[in-house]
Backbone bond lengths (Angstrom), bond angles and torsions (degrees), N, CA, C in turn:
res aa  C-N    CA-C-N  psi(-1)  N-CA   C-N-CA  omega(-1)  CA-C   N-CA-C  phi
1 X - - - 1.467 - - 1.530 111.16 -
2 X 1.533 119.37 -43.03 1.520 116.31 171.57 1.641 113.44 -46.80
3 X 1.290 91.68 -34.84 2.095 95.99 -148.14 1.893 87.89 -69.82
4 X 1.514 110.39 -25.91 1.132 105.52 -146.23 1.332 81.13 -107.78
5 X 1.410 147.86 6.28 1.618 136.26 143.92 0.998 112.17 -62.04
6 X 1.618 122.29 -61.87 0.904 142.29 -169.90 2.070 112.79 -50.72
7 X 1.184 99.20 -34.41 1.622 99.32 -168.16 2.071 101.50 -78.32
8 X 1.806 94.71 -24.54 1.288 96.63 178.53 1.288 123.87 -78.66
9 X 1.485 116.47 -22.63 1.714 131.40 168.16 1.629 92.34 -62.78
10 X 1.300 121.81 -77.28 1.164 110.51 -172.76 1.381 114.56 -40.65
11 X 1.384 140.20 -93.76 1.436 124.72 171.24 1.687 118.93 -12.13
12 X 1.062 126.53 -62.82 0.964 113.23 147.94 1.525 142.72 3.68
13 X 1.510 102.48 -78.06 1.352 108.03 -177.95 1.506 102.18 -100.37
14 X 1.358 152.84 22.82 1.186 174.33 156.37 1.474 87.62 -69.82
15 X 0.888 113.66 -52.26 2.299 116.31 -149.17 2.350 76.64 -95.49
16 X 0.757 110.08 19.46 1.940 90.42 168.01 1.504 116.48 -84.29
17 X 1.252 118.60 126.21 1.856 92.99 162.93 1.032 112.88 -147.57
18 X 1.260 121.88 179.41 0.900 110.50 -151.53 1.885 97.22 -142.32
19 X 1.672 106.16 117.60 1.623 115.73 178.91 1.320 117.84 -82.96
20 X 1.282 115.99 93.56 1.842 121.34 177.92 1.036 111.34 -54.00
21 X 1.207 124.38 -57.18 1.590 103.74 155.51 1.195 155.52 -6.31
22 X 1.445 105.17 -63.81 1.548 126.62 169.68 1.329 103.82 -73.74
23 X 1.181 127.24 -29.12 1.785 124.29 -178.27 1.037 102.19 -68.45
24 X 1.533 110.06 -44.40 1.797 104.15 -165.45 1.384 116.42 -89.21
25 X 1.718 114.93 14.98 1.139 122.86 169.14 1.286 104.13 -112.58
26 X 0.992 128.33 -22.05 1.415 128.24 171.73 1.678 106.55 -76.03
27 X 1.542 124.80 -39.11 1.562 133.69 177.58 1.851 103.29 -46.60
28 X 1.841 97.30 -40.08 1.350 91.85 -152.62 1.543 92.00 -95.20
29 X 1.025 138.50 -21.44 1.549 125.62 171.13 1.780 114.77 -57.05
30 X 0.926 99.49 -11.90 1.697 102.55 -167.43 2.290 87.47 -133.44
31 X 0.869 82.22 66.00 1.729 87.30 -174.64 1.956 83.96 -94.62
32 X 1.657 92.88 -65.17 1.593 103.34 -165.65 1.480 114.20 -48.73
33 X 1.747 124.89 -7.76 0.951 150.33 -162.83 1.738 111.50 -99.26
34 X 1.301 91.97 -53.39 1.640 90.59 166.51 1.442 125.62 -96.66
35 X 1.307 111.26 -1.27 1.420 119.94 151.99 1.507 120.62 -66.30
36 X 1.342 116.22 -42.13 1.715 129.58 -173.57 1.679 90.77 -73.77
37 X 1.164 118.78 -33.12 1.278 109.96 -178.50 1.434 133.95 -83.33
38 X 1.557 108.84 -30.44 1.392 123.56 144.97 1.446 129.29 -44.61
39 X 1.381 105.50 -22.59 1.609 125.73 -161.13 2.100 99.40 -84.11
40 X 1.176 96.71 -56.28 1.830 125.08 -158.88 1.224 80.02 -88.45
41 X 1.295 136.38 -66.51 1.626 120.29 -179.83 1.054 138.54 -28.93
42 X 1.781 105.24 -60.90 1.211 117.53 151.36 1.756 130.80 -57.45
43 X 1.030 122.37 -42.92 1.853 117.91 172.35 1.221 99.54 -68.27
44 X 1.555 145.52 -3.58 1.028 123.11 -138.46 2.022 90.91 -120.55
45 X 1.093 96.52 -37.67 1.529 116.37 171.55 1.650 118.31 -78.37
46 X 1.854 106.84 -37.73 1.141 95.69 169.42 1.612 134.04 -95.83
47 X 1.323 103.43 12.67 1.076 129.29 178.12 1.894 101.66 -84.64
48 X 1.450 127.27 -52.88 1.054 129.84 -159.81 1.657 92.46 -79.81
49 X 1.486 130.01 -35.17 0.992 138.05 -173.29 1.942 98.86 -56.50
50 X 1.460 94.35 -58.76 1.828 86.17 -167.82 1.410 112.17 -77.62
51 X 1.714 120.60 -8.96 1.656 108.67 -175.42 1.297 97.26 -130.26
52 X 1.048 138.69 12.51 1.364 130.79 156.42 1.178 118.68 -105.26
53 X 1.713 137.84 -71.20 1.046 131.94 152.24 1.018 140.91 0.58
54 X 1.299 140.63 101.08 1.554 134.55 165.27 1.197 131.12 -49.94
55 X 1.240 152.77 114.66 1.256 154.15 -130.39 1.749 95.24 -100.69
56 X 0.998 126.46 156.13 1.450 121.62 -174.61 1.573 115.94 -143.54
57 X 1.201 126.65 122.78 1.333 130.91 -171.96 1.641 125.93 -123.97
58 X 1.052 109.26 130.57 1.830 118.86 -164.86 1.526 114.22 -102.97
59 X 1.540 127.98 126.41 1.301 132.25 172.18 1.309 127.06 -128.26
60 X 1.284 116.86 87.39 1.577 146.49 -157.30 1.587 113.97 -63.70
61 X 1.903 130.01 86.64 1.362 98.31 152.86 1.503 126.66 -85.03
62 X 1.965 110.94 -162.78 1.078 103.06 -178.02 1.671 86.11 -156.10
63 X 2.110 84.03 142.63 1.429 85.63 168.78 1.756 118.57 -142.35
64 X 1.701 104.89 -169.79 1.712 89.47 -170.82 1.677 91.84 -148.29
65 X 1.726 79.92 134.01 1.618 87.73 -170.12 1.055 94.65 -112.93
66 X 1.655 113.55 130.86 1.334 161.64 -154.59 1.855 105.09 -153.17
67 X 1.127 95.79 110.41 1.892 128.46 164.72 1.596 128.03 -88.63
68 X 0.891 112.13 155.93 1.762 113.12 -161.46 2.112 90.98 -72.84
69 X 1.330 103.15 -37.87 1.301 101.76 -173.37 1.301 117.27 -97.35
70 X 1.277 139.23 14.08 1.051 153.33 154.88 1.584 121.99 -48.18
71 X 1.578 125.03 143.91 1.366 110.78 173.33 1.317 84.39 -150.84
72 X 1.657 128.05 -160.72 1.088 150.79 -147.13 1.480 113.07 -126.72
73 X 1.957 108.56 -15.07 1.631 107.40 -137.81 1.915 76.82 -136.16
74 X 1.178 113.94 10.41 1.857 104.85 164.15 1.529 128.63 -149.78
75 X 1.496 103.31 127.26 1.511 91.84 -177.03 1.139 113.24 -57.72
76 X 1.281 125.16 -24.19 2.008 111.37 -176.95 1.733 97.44 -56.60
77 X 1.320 110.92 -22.33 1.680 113.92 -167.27 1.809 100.04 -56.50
78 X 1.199 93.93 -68.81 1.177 142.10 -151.73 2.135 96.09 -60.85
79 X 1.191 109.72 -64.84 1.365 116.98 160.09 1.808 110.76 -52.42
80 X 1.065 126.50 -36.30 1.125 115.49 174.16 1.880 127.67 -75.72
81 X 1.421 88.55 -20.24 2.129 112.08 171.34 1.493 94.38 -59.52
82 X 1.500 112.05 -64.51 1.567 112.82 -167.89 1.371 120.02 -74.93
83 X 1.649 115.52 -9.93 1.560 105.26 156.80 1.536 124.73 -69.91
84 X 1.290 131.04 -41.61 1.287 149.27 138.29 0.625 99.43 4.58
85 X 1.839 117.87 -90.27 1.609 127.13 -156.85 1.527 111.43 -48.08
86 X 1.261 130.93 -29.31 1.950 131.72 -172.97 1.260 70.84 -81.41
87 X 1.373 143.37 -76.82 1.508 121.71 -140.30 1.692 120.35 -69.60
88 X 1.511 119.39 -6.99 0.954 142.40 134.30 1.182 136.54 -17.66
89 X 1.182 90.25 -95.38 1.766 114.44 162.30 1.869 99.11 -41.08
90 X 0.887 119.13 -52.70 1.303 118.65 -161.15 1.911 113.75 -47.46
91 X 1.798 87.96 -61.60 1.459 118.83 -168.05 1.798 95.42 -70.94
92 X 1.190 135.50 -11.52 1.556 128.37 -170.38 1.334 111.56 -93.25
93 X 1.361 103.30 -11.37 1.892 118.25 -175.71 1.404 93.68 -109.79
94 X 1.181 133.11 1.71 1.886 121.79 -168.26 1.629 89.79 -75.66
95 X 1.303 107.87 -170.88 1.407 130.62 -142.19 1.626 90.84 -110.45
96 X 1.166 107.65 -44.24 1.627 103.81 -174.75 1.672 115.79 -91.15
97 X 1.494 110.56 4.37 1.595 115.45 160.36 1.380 122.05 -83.92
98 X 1.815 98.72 -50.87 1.669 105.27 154.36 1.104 118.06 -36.85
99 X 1.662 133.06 -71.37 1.204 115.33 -151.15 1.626 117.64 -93.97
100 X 1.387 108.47 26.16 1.463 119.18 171.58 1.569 95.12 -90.24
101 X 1.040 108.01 -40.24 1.582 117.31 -172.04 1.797 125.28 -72.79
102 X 1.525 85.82 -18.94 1.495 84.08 168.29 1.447 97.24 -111.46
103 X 0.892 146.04 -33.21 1.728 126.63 -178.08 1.870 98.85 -68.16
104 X 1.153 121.99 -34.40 1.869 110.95 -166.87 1.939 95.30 -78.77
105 X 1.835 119.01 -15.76 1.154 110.80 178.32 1.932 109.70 -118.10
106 X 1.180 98.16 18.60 1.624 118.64 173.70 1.595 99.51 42.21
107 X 0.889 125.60 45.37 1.573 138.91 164.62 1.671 110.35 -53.30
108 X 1.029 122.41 145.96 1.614 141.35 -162.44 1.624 101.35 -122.52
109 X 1.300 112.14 34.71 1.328 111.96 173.40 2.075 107.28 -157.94
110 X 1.345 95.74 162.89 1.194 125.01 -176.47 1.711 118.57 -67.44
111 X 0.933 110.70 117.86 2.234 104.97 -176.92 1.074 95.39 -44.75
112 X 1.537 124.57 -28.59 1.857 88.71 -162.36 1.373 79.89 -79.73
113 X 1.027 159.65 -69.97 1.359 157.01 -155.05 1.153 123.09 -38.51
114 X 1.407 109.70 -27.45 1.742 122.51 153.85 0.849 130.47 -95.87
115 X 1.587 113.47 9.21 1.366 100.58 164.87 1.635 107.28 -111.19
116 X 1.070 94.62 -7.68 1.851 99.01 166.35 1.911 109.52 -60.01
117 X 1.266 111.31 -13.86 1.712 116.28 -160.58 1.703 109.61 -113.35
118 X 2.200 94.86 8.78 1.618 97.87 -162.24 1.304 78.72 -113.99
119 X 1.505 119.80 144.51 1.589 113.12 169.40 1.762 80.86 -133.08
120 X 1.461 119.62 139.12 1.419 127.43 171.47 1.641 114.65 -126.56
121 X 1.087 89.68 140.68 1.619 92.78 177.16 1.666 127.89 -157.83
122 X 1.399 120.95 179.52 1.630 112.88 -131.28 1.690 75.72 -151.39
123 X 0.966 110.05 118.68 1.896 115.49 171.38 1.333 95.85 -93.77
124 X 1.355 102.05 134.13 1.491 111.82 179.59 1.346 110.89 -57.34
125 X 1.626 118.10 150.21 1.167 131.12 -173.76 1.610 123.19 46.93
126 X 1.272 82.91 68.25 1.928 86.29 -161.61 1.811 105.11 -162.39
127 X 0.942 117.19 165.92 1.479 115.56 177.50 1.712 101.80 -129.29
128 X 1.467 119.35 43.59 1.406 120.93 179.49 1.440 108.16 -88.68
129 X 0.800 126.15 151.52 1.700 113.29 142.55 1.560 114.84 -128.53
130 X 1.563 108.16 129.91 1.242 99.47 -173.72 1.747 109.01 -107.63
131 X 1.281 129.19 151.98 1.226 137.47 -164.32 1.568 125.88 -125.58
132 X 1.205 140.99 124.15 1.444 123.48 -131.40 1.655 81.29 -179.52
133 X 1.765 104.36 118.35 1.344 157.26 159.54 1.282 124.24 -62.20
134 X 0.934 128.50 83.43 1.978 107.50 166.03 1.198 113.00 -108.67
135 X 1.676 117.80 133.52 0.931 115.59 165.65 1.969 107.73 -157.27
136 X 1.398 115.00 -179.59 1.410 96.52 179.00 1.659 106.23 -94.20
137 X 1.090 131.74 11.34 1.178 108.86 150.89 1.314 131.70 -139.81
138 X 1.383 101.89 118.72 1.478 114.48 -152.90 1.735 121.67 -60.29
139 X 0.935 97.49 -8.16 1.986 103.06 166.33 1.249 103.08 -75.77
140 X 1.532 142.66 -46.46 1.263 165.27 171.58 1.609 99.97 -43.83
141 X 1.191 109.10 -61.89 1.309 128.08 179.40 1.677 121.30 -37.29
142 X 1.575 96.23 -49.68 1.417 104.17 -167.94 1.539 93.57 -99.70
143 X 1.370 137.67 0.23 1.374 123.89 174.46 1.191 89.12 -65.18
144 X 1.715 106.69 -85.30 1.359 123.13 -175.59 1.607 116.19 -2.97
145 X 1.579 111.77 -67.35 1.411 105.72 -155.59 1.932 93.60 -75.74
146 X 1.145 109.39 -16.23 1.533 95.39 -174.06 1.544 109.59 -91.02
147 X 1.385 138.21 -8.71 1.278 129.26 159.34 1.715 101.57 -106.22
148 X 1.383 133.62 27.03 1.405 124.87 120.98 1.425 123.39 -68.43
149 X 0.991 137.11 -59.14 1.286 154.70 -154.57 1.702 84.71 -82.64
150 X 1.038 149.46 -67.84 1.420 144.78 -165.89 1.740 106.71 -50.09
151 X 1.672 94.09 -63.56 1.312 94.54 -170.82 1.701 127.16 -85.21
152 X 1.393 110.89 5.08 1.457 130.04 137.68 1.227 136.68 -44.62
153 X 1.618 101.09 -47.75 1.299 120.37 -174.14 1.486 111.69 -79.88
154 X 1.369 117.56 -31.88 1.338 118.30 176.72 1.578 124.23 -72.33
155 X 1.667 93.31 -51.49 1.836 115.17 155.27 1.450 109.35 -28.18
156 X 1.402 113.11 -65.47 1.723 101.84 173.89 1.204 112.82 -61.48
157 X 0.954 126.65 -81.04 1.439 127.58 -177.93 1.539 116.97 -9.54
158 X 1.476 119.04 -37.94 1.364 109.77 -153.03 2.049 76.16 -109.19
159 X 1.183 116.11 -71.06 1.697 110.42 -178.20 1.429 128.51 -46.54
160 X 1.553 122.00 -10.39 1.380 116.75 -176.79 1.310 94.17 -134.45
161 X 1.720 128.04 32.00 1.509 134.16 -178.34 1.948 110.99 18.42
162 X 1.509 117.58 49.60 0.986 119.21 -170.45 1.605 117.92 -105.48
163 X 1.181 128.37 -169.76 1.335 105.51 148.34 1.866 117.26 -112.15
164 X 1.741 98.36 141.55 1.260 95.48 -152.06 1.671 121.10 -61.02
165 X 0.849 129.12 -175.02 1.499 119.37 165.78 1.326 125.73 -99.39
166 X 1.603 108.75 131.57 1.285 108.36 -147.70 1.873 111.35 -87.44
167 X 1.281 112.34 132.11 1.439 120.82 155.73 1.512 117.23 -20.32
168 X 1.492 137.15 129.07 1.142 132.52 -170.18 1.302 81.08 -133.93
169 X 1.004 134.73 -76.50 1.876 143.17 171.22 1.063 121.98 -144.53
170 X 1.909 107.58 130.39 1.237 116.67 162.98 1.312 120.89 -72.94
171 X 1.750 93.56 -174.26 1.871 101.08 -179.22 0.937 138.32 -56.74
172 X 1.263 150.64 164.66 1.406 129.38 163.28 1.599 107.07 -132.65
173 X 1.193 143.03 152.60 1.332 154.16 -152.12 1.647 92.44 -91.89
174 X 1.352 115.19 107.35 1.846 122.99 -162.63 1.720 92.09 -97.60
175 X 1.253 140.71 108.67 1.604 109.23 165.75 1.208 147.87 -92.01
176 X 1.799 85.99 8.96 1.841 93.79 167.92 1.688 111.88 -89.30
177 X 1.259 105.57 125.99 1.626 114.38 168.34 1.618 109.76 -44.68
178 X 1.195 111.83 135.79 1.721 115.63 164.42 1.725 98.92 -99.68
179 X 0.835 129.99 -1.73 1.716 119.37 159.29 1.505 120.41 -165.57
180 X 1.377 124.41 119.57 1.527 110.12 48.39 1.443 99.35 -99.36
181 X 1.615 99.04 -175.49 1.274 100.32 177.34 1.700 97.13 -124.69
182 X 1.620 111.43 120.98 1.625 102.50 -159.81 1.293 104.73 -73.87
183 X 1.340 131.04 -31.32 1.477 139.29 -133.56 1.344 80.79 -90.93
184 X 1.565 122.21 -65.15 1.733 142.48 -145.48 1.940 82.42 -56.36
185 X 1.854 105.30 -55.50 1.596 98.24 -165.10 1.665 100.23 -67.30
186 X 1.050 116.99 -54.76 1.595 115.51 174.47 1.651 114.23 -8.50
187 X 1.533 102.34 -71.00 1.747 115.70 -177.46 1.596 104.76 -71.40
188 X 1.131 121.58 -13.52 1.825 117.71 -171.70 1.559 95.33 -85.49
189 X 1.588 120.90 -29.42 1.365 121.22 -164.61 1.529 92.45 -82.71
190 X 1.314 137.08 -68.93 1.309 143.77 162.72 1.148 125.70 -16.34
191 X 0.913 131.90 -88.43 1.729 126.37 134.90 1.594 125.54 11.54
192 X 1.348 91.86 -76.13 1.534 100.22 177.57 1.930 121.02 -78.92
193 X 1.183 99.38 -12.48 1.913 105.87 156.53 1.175 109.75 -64.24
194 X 1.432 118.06 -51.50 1.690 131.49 -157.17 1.524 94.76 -82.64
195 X 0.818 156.33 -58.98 1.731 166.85 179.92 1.600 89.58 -56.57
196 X 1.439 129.10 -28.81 1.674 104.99 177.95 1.563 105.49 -86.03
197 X 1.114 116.03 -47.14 1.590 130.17 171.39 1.755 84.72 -36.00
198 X 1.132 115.43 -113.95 1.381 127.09 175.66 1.737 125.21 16.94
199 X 1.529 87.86 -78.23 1.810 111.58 161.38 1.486 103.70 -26.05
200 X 1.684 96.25 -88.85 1.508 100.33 -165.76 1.450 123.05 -49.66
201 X 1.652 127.52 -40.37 1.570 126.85 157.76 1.277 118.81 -46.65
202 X 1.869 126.83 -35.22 1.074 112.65 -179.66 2.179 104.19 -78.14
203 X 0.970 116.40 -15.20 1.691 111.84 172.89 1.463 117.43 -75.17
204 X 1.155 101.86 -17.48 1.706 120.42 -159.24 1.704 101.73 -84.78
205 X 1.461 103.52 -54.34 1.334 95.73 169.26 2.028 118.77 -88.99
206 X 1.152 89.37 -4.36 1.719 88.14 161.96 0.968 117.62 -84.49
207 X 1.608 128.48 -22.65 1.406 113.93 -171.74 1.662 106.97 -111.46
208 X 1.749 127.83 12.63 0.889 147.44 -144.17 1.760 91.74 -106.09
209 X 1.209 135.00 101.01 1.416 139.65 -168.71 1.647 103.74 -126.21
210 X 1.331 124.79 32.46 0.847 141.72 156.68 1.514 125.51 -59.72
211 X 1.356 114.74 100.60 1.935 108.39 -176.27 1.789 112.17 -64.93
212 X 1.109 154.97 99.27 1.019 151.79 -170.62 1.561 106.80 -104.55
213 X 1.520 118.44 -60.12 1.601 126.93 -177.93 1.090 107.75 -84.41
214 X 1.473 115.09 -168.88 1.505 140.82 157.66 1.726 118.40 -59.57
215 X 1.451 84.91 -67.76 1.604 82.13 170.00 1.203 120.69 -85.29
216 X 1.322 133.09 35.35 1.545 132.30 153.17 1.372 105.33 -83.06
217 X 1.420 124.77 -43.83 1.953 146.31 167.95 1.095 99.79 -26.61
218 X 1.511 110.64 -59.34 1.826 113.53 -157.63 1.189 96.21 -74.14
219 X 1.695 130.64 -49.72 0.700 131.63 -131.44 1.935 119.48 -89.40
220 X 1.384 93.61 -12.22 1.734 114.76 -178.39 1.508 98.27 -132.35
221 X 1.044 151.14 -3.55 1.173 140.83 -159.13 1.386 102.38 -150.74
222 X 1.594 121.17 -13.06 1.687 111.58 172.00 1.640 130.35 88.65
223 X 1.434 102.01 -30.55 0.888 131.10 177.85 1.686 137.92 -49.07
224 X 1.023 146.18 79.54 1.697 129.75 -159.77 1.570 97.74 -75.60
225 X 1.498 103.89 128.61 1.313 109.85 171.67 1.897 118.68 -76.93
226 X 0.966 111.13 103.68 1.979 105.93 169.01 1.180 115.30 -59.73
227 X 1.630 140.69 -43.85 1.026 98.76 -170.36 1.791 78.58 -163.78
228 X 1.177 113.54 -178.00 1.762 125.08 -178.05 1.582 102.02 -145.38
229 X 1.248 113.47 161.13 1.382 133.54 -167.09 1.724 103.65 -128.29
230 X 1.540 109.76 94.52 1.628 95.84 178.64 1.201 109.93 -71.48
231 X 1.644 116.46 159.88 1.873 110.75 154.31 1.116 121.73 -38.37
232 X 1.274 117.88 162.40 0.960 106.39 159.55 1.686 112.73 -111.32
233 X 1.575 107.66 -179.68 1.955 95.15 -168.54 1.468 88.01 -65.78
234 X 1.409 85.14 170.41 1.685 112.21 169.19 1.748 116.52 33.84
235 X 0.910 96.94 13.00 1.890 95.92 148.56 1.051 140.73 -83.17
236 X 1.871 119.53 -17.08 1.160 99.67 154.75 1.432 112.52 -83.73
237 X 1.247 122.88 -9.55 1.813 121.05 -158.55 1.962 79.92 -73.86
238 X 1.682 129.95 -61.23 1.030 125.02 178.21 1.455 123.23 -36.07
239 X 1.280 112.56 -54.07 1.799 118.55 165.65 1.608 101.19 -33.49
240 X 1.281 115.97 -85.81 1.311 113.53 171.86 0.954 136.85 -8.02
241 X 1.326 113.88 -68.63 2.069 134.10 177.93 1.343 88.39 -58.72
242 X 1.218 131.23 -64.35 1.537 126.09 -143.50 1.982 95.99 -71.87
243 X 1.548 133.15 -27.10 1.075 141.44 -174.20 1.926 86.72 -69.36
244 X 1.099 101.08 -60.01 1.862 118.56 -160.28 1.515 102.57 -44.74
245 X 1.742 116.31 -59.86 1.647 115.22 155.86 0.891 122.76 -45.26
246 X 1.569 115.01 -47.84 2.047 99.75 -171.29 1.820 111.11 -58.09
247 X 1.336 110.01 -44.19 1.143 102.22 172.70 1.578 130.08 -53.90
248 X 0.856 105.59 -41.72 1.944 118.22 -174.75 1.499 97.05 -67.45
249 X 1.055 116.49 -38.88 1.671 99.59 177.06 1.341 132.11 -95.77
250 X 1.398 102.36 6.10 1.674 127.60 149.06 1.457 92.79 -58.67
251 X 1.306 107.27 -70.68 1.293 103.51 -156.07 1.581 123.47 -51.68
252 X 1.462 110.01 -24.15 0.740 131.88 -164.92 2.019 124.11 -81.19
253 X 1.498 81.10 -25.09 1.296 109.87 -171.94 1.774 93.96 -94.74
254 X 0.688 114.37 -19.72 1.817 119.94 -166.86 1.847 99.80 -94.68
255 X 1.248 108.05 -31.07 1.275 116.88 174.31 1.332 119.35 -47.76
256 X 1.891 92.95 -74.60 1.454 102.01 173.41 1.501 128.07 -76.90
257 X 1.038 121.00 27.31 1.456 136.67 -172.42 1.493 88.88 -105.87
């Protein structure tokens, strides 16, 4: 009994189709519709983007890791710079670099919370590490990344008896926000109004099993139509009148009652 539901769902959905036509006459009756919706979508997203949103700002140092045994003139050197740098990266996010960094910058938040705001990184084939802040206020911003990177540098120095890695450049106070981005959300909201408009017309006539034509007959029901009977004029306007009297002489009858 399953196999034989199952073969009938399939047939079933085998016999669906779908008239582009009718979609794209149905798309274009409701044009002014997914335009209004493109419209409100968009103000509606880029509106929340510029007054709701917190604006967010990044202040980038950079550094270079250099070892007591290091030189210029060997790849064993050279492979050993870029092992560093992961162990680096590692020790600049630990728990006891953070929280030097928020008590010497009296911060009102939690390391893990600063370290959610540290993004670090290592350009391939390179012994850099670069170090990068977000926060919304960009003076804040560039403290932060510059007593990370300082007090990192010393942290190694003194726990892995190394020599530390040297400062190449600190932050600098950037004042264009890197997020939000109003315009990018602006068109994502727009977009996504017009694609709901859209959506729902394209279900509307998919799920729309309404016989209206000739070839709707054949086409769900199998059937060849012979022949059709138009209205004729003014029969429904007559339907009407003849409804419009019956009533009035209800009324009429209810009167004199």
């Amino acid at each position: 009994m399953e196999r034989m539901e199952r073969n009938n769902m399939v047939k079933g959905n085998n016999e669906i189709e779908i008239d582009l036509l009718e979609l794209l006459r149905a798309l274009k009756q409701r044009l002014w519709l997914i335009l209004l919706a493109f419209i409100v979508g968009g103000g509606a997203a880029g509106t929340y983007s510029k007054l709701i949103l917190t604006p967010q700002y990044t202040s980038t140092a950079m550094l270079y890791v250099l070892s007591k045994e290091t030189t210029l003139t060997s790849l064993a050197d050279l492979q050993i710079g870029s092992q560093l740098t992961t162990d680096y990266r590692i020790i600049m996010t630990s728990r006891p670099v953070l929280e030097n960094v928020i008590d010497a910058l009296g911060l009102q938040m939690s390391y893990r919370s600063l370290r959610g705001k540290l993004k670090i990184d290592n350009p391939a084939e390179s012994r850099i590490l670069t170090v990068t802040v977000q926060d919304p206020d960009p003076r804040l911003a560039k403290l932060i990344v510059d007593e990370v990177a300082y007090t990192a540098s010393d942290y190694i120095g003194d726990i892995m008896e190394m020599v530390p890695p040297k400062m190449i450049e600190d932050g600098e106070i950037v004042p264009v926000p890197v997020s939000p981005n109003n315009r990018k959300n602006t068109m994502i909201g727009a977009l996504a109004g017009a694609m709901l408009v859209c959506g729902l017309t394209f279900l509307e006539v998919i799920l729309n099993d309404t016989i209206r034509t000739d070839e709707d007959v054949a086409r769900y029901l199998g059937i060849t139509v012979l022949a059709s009977v138009p209205e004729r004029e003014g029969e429904s306007g007559d339907t009407e009148k003849h409804k419009n009297e019956g009533k009035s002489r209800r009324r009429k009858k209810n009167k004199k009652g």
